[in-house]
C-alpha positions in Angstrom: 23.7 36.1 -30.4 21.3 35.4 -27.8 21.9 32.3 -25.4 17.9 32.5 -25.3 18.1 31.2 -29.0 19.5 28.1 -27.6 16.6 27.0 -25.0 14.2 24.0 -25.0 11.5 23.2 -23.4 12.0 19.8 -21.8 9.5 17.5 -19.9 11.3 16.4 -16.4 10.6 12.7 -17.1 12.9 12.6 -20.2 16.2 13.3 -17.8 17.3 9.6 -17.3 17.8 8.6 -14.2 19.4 5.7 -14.1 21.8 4.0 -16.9 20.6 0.8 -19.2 21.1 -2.2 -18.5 23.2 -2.4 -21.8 25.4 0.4 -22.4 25.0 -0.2 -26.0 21.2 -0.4 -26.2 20.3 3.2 -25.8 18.8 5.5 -29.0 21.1 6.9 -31.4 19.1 9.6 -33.6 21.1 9.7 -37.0 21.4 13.6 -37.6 23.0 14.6 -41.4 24.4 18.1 -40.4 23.7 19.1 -44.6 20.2 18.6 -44.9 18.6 18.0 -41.3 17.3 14.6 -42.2 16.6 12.3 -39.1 16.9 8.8 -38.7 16.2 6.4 -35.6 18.4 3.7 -34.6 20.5 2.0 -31.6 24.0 2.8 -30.4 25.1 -0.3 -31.8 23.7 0.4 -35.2 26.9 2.7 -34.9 28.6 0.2 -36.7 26.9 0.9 -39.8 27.7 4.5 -40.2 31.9 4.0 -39.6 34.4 2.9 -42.4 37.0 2.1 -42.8 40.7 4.4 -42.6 38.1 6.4 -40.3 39.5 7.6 -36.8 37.3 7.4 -34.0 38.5 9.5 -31.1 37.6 9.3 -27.3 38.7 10.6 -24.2 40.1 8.4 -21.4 39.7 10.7 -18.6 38.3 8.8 -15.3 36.5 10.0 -13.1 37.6 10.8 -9.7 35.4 9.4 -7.4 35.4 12.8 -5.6 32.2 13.6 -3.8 33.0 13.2 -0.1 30.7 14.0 3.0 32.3 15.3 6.1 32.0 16.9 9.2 33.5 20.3 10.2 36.2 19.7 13.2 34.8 22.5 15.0 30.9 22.8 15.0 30.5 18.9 13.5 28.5 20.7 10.9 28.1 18.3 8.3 29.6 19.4 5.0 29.9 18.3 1.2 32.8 18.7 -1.0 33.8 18.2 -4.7 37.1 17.9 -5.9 37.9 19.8 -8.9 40.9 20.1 -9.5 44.7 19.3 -8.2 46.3 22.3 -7.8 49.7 21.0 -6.6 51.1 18.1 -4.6 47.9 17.2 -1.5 46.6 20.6 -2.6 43.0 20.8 -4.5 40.6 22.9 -5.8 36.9 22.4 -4.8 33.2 23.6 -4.6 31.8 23.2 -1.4 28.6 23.2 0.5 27.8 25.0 2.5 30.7 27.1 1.4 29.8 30.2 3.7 30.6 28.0 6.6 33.9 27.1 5.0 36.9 29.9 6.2 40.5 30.1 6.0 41.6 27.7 8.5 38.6 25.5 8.8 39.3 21.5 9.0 36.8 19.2 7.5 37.5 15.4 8.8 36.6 12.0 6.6 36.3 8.3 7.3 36.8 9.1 11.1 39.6 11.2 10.1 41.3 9.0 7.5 41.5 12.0 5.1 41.5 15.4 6.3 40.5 19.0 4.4 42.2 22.2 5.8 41.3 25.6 3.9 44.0 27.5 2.8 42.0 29.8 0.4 39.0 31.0 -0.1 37.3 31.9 -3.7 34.0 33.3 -5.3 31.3 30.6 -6.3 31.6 28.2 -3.5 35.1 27.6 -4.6 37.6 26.7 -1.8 41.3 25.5 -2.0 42.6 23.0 0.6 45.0 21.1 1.7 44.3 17.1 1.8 46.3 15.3 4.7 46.1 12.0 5.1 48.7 8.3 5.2 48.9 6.0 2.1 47.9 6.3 -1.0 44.7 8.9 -1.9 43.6 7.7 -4.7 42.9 4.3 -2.5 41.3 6.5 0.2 38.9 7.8 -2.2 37.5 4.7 -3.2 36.5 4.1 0.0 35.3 7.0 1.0 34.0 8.8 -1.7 31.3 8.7 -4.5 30.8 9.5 -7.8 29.8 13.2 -8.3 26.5 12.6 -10.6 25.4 16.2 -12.0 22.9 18.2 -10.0 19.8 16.7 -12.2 20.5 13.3 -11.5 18.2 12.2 -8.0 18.3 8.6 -8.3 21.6 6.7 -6.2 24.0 5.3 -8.6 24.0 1.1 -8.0 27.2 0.7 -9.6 29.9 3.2 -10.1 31.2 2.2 -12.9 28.7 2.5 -14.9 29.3 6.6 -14.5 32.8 5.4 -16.1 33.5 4.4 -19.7 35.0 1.4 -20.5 38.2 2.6 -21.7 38.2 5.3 -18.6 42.3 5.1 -17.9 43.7 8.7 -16.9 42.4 9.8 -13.4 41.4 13.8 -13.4 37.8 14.2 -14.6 34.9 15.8 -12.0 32.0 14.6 -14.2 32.1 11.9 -16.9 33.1 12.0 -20.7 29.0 11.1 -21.3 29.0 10.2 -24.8 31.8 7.5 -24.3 29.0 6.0 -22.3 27.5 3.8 -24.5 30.5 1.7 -26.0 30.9 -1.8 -25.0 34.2 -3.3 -25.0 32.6 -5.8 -27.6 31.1 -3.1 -29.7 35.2 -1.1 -29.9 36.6 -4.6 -31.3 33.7 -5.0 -33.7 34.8 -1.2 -34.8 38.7 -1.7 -34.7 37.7 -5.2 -36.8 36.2 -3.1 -39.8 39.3 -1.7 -40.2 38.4 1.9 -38.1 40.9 3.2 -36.0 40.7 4.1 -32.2 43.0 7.1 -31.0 42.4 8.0 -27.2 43.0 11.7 -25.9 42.8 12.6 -22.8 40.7 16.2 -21.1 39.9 16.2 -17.8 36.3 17.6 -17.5 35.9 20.5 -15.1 33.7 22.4 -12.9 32.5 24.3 -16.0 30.2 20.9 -17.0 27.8 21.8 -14.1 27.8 25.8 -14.2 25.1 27.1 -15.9 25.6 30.4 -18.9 24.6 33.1 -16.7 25.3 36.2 -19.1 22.3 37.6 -21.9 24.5 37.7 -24.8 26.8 34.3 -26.1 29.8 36.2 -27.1 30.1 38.0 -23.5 30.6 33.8 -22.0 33.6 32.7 -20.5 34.5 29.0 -20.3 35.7 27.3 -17.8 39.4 26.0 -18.2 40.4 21.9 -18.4 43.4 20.1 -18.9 44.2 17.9 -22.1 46.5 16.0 -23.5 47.8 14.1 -26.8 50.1 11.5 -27.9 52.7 11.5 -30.8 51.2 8.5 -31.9 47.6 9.7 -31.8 48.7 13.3 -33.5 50.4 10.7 -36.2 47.0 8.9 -36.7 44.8 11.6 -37.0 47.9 13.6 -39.5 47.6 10.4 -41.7 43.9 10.0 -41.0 43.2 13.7 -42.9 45.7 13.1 -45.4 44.1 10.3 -46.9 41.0 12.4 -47.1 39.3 9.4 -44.1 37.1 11.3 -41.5 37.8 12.1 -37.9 34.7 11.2 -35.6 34.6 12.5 -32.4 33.4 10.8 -29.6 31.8 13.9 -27.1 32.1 17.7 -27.0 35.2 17.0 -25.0 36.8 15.3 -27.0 35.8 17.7 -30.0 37.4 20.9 -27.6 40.9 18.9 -27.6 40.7 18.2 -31.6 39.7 21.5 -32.3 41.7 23.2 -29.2 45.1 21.5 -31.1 44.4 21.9 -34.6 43.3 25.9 -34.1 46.8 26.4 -32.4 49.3 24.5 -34.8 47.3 23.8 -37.6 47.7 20.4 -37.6 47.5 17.6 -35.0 50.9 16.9 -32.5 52.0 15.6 -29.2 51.2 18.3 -26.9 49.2 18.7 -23.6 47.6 22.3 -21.7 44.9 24.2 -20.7 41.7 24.8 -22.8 38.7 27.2 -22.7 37.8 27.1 -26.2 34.1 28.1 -26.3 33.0 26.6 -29.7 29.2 28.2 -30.7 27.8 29.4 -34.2 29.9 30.9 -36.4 32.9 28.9 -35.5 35.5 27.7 -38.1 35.7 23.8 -38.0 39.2 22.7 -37.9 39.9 19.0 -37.0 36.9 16.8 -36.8 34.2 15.6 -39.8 31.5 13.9 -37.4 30.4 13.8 -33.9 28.4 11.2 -31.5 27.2 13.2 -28.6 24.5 12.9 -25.9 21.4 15.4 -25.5 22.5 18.5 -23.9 21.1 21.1 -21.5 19.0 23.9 -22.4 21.0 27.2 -23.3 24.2 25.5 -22.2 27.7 25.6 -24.2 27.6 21.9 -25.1 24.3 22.9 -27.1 25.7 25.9 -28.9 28.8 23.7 -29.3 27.0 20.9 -31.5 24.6 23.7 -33.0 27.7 24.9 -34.1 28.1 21.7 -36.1 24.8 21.1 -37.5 23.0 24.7 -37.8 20.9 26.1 -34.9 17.6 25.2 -36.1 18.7 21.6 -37.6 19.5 20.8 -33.7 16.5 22.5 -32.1 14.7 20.7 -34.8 16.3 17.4 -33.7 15.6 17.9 -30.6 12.1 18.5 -30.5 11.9 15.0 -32.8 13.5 13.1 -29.8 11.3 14.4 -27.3 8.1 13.7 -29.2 10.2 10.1 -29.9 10.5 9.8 -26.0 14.5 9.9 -25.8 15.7 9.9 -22.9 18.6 13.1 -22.1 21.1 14.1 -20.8 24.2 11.8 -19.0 22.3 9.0 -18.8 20.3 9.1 -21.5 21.0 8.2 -25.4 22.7 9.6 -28.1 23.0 11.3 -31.6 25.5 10.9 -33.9 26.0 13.8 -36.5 27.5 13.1 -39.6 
């Protein structure tokens, strides 16, 4: 399978910029995965298409707010890092730029030196481990000294930060946002849990992976990118009870769809567990755990495109695509949504 089967041609002004005013307002196009049938409507027409004993399951990761702009101790080059990921105790994985600049040894300073990088490994791909030192608490440190780290097509500043969060956001970890939780309102979740659907929150932390492009010819040859998950007894219960009485799982993003289908492919069922995933879900694949999807508009030849072509049929979603662009939607993490039932 070719990952040029999976490309799009998309006009630049369709990448959204800049979120709604109302998370809830943005497009939803209606895809039925059987027959490819299309219909236009608004996030908060989502109400319409969930019943009740459904489960509708999204992921509480929050976004670090880990994009932080420093200057090298020795040179005072200025440089840019992103955590990724925390390795163990102050130490972190991150891409950095520029990385060549970045050795063993090399001390990057913060806020005036409130928060200090030192490099204690050096990796392929701009990748750099270091060790954070700093007093108090970092999570506090990084509120006030770093930013949201908005993915590379995104030029516009970001007014308010959390609106790159989703109203549920709980367990710190993620480097880019769960996008398709984007659009729920806290009203629009009661209005769900009050027709009788339940809500079940797991939690993957969303990696370095979301912003590296598929850089082999053939699908199959693709390795994923790794990312940490997690699930509750009581959610595993849920969504146990939820498929017994023959009630659909919806998942709310890919990412939320890699944990469900990450879990179910290893025990066969759903249970309280947590670990690392590189499930790479494209055409082909056997669907395990989840009966309908709301998701965002993806990138061009990426693995969240083969992912939900996966779901739907390669040519239903290309189809679907080409709809919404002569429709005007706008893409990508910003932009609106589909839901795929």
């Amino acid at each position: 399978m070719k990952v040029e089967d999976f490309d799009y041609q998309l006009p630049e002004e369709l990448i959204a910029q800049t979120p709604l005013e109302k998370r809830d307002a943005s497009r939803l196009l209606v895809l039925d995965k059987k027959t490819g049938e299309v219909e236009h409507k608004h996030f908060y027409d989502i109400l319409d298409y969930l019943e009740e004993g459904d489960t509708l399951v999204l992921n509480d990761s929050k976004v670090l707010p880990a994009r932080l702009i420093g200057i090298k101790e020795d040179t005072q080059a200025v440089i840019e890092i992103l955590l990724l990921k925390n390795i163990k105790e102050d130490d972190w994985e991150c891409l950095v730029k520029p990385a060549r600049r970045i050795k063993e040894g090399t001390i990057v300073s913060f806020g005036n030196g409130q928060l200090k990088a030192k490099c204690i490994g050096v990796y392929e791909e701009g990748i750099r481990h270091f060790q954070l030192i700093y007093e108090g608490i970092l999570m506090e440190i990084l509120d006030q000294l770093g930013t949201m780290p908005l993915p590379p097509y995104i030029h516009e500043k970001l007014k308010d930060q959390s609106r790159y969060q989703t109203v549920y956001a709980k367990e710190v970890g993620s480097a880019a946002a769960p996008t398709a939780g984007l659009h729920f309102t806290k009203e629009l979740l009661k209005k769900i849990e009050d027709k009788g659907v339940h809500l079940a929150y797991v939690t993957l932390h969303v990696g370095l992976g979301t912003f590296r492009p598929v850089s082999v010819e053939r699908v199959e040859d693709h390795e994923m990118h790794q990312e940490f998950y997690t699930m509750s007894r009581e959610v595993a219960e849920l969504l146990n009870e939820t498929k017994k009485n023959k009630k659909r799982i919806i998942a709310v993003g890919t990412t939320s769809t890699r944990t469900l289908e990450t879990i179910a492919s290893k025990y066969g069922k759903f249970q309280e567990c947590s670990g690392w995933t590189n499930i790479f879900i494209y055409p082909g694949y056997e669907w395990k755990a989840i009966d309908c999807l709301i998701t965002n508009f993806h990138l061009p030849k990426s693995t969240l495109v083969m992912l939900v072509s996966a779901f739907a049929s390669r040519e239903f979603i290309l189809n679907a695509y080409q709809i919404a662009i002569l429709e005007k939607y706008r893409f990508f993490s910003f932009g609106d949504a589909m839901f795929i039932k």
